[in-house]
C-alpha positions as CSV (number, residue, x, y, z in Angstrom):
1,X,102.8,82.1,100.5
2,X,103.9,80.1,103.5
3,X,101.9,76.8,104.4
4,X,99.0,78.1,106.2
5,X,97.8,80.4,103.2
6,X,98.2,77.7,100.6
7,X,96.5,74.9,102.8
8,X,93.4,77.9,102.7
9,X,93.9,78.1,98.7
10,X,93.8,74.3,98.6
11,X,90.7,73.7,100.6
12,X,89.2,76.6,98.8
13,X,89.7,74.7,95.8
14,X,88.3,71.2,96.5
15,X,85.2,73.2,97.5
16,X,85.2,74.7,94.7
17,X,85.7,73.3,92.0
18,X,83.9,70.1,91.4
19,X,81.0,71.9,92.0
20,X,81.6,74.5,89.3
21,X,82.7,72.3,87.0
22,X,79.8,69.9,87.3
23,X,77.0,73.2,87.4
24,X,79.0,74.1,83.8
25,X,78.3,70.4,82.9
26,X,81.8,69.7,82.8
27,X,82.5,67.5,85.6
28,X,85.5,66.3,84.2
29,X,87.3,69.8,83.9
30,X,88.1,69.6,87.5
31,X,91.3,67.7,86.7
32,X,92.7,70.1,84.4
33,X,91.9,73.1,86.3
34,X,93.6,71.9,89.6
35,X,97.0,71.8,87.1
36,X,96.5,75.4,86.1
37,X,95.8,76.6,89.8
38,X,98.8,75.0,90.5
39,X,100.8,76.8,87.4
40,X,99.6,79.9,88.7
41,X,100.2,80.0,92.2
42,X,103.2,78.6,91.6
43,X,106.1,82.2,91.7
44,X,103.9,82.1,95.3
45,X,104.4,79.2,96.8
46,X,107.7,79.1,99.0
47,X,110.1,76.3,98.0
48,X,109.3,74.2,101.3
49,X,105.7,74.0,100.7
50,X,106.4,73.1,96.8
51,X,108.2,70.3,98.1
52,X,105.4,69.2,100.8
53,X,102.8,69.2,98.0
54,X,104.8,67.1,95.6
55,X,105.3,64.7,98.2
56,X,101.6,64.2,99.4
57,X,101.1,64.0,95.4
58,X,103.3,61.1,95.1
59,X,100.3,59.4,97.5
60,X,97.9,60.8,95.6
61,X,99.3,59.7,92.6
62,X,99.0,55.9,93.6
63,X,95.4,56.3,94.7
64,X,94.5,57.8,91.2
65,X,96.6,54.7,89.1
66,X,94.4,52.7,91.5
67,X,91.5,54.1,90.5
68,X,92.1,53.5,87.0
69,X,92.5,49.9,87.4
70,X,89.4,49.8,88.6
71,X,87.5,51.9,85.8
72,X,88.8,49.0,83.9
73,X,86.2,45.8,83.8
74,X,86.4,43.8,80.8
75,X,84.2,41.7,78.8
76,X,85.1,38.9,77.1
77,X,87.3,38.3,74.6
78,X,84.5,37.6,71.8
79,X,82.8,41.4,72.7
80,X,86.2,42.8,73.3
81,X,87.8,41.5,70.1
82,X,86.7,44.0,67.7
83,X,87.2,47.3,69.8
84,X,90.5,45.9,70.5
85,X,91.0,45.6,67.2
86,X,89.6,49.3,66.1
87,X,91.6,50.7,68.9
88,X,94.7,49.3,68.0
89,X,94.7,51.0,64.2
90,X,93.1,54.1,65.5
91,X,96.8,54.9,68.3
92,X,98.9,53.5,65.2
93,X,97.7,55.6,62.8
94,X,98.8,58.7,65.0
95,X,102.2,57.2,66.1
96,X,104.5,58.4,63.2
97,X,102.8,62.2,64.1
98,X,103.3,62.1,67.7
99,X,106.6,60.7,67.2
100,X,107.8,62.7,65.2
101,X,106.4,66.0,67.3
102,X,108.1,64.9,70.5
103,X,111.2,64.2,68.8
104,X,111.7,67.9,67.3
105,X,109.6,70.1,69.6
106,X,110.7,68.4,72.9
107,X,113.7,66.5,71.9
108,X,112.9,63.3,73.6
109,X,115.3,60.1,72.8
110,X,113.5,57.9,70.9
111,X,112.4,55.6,73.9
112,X,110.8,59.0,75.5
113,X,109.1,59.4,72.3
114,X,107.4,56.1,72.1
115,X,106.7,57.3,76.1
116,X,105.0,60.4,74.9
117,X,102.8,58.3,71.9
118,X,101.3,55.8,74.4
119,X,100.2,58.4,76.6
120,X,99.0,61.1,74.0
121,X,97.3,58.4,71.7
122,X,95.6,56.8,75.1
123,X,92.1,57.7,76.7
124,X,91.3,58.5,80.3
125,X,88.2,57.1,80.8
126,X,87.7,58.3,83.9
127,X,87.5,61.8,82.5
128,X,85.8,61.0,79.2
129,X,83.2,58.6,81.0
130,X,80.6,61.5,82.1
131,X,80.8,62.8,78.7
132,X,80.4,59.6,77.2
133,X,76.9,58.6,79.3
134,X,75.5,62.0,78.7
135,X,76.3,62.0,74.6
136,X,73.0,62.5,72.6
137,X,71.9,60.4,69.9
138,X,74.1,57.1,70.6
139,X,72.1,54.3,69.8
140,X,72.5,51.2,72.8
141,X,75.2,49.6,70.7
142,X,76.8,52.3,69.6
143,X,77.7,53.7,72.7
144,X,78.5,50.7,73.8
145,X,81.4,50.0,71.7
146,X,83.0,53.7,71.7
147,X,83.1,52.7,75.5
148,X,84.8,49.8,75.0
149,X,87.1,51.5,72.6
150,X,87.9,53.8,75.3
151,X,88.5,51.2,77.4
152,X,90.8,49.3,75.0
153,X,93.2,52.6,74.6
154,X,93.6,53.1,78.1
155,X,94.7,49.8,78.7
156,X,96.9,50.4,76.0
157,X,98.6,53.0,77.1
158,X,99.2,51.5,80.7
159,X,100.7,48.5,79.4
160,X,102.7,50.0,76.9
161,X,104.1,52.8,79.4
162,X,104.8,49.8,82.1
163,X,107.4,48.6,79.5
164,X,108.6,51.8,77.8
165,X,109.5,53.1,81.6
166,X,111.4,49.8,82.1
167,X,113.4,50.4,79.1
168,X,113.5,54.3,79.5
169,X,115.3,53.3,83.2
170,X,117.2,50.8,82.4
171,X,118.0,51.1,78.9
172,X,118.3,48.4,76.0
173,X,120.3,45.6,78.0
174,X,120.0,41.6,78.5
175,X,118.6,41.9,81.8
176,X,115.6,44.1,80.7
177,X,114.2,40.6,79.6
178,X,114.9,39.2,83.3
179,X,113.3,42.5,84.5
180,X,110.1,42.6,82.4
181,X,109.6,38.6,83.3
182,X,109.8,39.3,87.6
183,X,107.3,42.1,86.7
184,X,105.1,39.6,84.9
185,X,105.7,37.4,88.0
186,X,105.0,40.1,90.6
187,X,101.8,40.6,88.8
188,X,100.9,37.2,88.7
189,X,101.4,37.1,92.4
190,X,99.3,40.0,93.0
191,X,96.6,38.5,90.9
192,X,96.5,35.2,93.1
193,X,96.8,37.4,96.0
194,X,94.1,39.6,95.1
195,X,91.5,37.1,95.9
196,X,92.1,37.0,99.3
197,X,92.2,40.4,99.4
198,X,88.9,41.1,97.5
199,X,87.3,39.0,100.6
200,X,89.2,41.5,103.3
201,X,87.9,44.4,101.0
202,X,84.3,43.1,101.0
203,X,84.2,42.7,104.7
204,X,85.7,46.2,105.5
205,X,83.4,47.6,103.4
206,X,80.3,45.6,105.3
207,X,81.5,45.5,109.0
208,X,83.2,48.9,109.6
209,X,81.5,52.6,109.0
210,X,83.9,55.2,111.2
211,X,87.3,53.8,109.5
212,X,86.5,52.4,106.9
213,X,87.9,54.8,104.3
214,X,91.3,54.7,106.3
215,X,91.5,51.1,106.6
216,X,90.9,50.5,102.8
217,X,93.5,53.3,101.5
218,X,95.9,51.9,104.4
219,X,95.2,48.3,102.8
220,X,96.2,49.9,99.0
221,X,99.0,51.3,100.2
222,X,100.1,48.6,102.2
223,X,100.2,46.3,98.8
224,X,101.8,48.8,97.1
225,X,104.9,48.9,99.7
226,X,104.8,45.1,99.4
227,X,105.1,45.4,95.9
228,X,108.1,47.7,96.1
229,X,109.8,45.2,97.7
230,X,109.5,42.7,95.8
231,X,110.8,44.5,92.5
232,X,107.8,45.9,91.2
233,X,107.3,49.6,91.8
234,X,104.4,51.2,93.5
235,X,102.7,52.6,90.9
236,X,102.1,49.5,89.0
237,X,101.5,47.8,91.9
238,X,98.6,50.2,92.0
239,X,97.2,49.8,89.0
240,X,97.1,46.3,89.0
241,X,95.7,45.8,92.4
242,X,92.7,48.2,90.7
243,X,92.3,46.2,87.9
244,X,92.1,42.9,89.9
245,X,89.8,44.9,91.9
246,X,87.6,46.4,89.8
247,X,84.4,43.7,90.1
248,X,84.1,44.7,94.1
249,X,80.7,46.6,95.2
250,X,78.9,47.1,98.4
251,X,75.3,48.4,98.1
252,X,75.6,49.1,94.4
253,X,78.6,51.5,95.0
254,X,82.1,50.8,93.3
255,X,85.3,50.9,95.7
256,X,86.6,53.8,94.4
257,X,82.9,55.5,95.9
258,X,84.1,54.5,99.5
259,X,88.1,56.2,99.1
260,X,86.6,59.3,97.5
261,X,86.9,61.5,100.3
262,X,91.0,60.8,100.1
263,X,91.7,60.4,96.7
264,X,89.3,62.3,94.5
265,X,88.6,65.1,96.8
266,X,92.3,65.7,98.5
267,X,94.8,63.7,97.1
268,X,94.7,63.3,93.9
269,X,93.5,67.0,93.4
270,X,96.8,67.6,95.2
271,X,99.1,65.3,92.7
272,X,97.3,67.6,89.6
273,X,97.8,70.8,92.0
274,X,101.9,69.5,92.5
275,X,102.3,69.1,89.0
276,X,100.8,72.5,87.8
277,X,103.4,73.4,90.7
278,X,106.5,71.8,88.8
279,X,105.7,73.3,85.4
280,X,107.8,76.4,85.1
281,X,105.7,79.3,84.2
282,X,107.5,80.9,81.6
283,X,107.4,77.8,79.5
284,X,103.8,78.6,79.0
285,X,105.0,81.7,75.9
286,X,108.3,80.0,75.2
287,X,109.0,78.2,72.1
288,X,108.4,74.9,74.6
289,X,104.5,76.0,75.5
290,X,103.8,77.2,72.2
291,X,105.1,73.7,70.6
292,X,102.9,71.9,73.2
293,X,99.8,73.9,71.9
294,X,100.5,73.5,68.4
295,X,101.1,69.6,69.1
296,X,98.4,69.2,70.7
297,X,96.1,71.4,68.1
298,X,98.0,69.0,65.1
299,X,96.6,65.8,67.4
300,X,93.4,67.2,67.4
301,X,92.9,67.8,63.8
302,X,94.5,64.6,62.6
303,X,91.9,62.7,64.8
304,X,88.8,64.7,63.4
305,X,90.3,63.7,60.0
306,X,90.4,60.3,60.7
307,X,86.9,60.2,62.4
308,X,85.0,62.5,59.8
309,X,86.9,60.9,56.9
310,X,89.4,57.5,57.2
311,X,88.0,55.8,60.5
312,X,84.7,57.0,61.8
313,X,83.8,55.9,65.6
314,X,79.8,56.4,65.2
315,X,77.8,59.1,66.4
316,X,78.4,62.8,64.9
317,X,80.8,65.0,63.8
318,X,82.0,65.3,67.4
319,X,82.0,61.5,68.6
320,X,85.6,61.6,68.3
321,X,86.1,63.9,71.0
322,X,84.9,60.8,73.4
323,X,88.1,59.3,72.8
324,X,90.4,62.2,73.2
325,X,90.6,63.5,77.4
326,X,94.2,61.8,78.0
327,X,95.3,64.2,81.0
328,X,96.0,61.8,83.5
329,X,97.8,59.3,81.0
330,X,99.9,62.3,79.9
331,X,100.5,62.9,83.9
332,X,101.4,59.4,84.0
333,X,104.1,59.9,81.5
334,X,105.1,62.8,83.1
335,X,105.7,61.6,86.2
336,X,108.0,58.5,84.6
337,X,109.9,61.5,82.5
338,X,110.4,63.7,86.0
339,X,112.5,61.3,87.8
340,X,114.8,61.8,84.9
341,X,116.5,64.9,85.8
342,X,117.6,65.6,82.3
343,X,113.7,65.2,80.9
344,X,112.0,68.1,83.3
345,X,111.7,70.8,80.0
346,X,109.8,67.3,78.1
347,X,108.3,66.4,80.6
348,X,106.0,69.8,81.0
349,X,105.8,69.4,77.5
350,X,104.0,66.1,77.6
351,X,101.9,67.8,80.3
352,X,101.2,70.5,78.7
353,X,100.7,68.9,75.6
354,X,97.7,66.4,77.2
355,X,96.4,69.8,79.0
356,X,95.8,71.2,75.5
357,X,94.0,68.0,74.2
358,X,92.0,67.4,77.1
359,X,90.7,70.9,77.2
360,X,89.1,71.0,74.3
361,X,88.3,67.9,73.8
362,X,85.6,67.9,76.8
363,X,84.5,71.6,76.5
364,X,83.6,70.9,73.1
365,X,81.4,68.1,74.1
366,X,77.6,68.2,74.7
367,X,77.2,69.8,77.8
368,X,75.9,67.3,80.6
369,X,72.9,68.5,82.0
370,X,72.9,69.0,85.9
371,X,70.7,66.3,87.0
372,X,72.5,63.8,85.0
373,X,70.0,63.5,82.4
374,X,70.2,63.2,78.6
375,X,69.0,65.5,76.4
376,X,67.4,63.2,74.4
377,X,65.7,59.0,75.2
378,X,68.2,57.2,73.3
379,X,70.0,56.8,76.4
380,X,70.6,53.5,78.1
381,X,69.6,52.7,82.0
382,X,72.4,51.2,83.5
383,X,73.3,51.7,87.4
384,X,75.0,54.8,87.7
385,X,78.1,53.5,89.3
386,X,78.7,50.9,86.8
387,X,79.3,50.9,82.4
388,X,76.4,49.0,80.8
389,X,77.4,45.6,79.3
390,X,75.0,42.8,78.2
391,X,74.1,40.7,80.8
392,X,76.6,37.6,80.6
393,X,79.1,39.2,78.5
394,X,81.1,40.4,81.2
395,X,83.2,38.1,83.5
């Protein structure tokens, strides 16, 4: 397929797509379905165009570590404490399996192993989240704190990947300390420097209407080439920048509202597309694709175990599931273990891995009905564009 045809199969797809999923009442299946159109077109797709969309994903895949800084608002430390807390046993208790299956099945060192357990044992709450507001029979509370649970593993995982990367590029050496401190400086500085740029956010978002999408995705990326520079690298620059971000609305829409024409309906449909693309095929029925399926079926069962028996979250027999869409954590880790040339074969495996857990894990949710309704009146009334917390207790 040269680059007309698969431009057609592309647009075809963002048409597509998020529209079936959503009429299925799986909104967040769009994701995982962009990586398998990818898989499969991939013996098509002529080396030149392969390389064209993994290099518009590599913008993509800032927009969508942007985006999950800014899923991410926290409460206070008294609300947050004992999710934190819950969150905390509920990855540790499922480190010694998930290191131990990416040691054996995809022979990862043990730094790429510790890799592979902060992005399996983390939650993308920007896939679970739909799944989450629509679950019945959640009292207020409740579903409260499995949110905030949710919350609590993705950031998690972030942080815990921000360091393992470090240490997975550089390796155990006296400067890793020097390193890790100009990160925590870099952040710092983006912090203070986020203020000013919250007030250039707000009045883009007030004064222009024909550019304003291109100004604020030119502002993002702008940051993020600052913060290249100065040592930290674009991704994280990203994410933080989201997180600092993340209190900014403009007539009750969230930022990530105003960019979704770029990033959630091209780009970052075209990072999942690139990285279905960079999976080789026949590692789907080799011993590597059947390891990540068995992995990710072992995952799977230990966390209904712990849920129905050791460490229940609340809710039913299902609840767990909430807690369990990690796809674009695992693409996260994916991405770190790509640039490592020797890592491509465990790197798939991680993505296949998260494919197989996140699958699952929101088709066997209830189904959310298509006008966003629950199916029964337990359900809170928050804004749509925002998590419910108790008024005061967020900052």
């Amino acid at each position: 397929m040269n680059e007309i045809e698969v431009i057609i199969c592309l647009l075809l797809l963002f048409m597509s797509v998020p529209d079936l999923c959503g009429s299925l009442g799986r909104p967040a299946l769009a994701y995982p379905v962009f990586v398998v159109s990818g898989l499969l077109l991939a013996p098509l797709a002529e080396p030149s165009v392969r390389n064209m969309l993994i290099e518009a994903g590599h913008v993509g895949f800032l927009l969508l570590l942007f985006e999950v800084g800014l899923e991410i608002e926290l409460p206070r430390l008294r609300v947050f404490a004992r999710p934190l807390a819950r969150a905390f046993l509920w990855s540790l208790i499922q480190y010694p399996l998930v290191f131990a299956l990416a040691y054996y099945l995809a022979g990862l060192k043990p730094v790429g192993c510790f890799i592979a357990c902060a992005a399996f044992t983390g939650c993308s709450v920007g896939m679970g989240y739909p799944g989450w507001k629509n679950y019945p029979g959640l009292a207020d509370d409740r579903r409260r704190q499995i949110l905030l649970m949710m919350l609590a593993l993705e950031i998690f995982s972030i942080v815990l990947l921000s360091v393992e990367t470090t240490l997975y590029q550089s390796g155990v050496r006296w400067v890793l300390v020097a390193q890790l401190a100009g990160i925590a400086v870099v952040v710092g500085f983006i912090g203070w420097f986020s203020r000013h740029l919250k007030t250039l956010f707000e009045h883009i978002l007030k004064r222009t209407t024909r550019w304003r999408v291109h100004l604020v995705v030119l502002l993002v990326l702008v940051v993020c080439a600052i913060g290249q520079r100065l040592g930290l690298s674009a991704t994280k620059t990203a994410f933080f920048l989201g997180l600092f971000l993340s209190h900014i609305t403009h007539e009750g829409k969230r930022l990530e509202h105003f960019i979704a024409p770029i990033s959630r309906r091209f780009l970052i449909p075209i990072f999942f597309f690139a990285l279905g693309l960079q999976i080789p095929r026949e590692l789907i029925f080799s011993q590597l694709g059947l390891g990540a399926l068995a992995a990710a079926a072992m995952v799977l069962l230990l966390r209904w175990g712990l849920h129905r028996f050791v460490f229940s979250i609340g809710g039913d027999r299902r609840a767990f599931l909430l807690l369990c869409p990690n796809l674009t954590i695992a693409a996260l880790a994916a991405g770190t273990l790509l640039h490592d040339g020797t890592a491509e074969r465990a790197a798939s495996w991680v993505l296949l891995t998260g494919l197989f857990i996140t699958i699952p894990s929101i088709v066997l949710l209830p189904s959310q009905k298509e006008d966003g309704s629950l199916p029964d009146t337990t359900r809170s009334k928050p804004p749509a564009s925002r998590p419910p917390f108790p008024a005061g207790e967020t900052p």
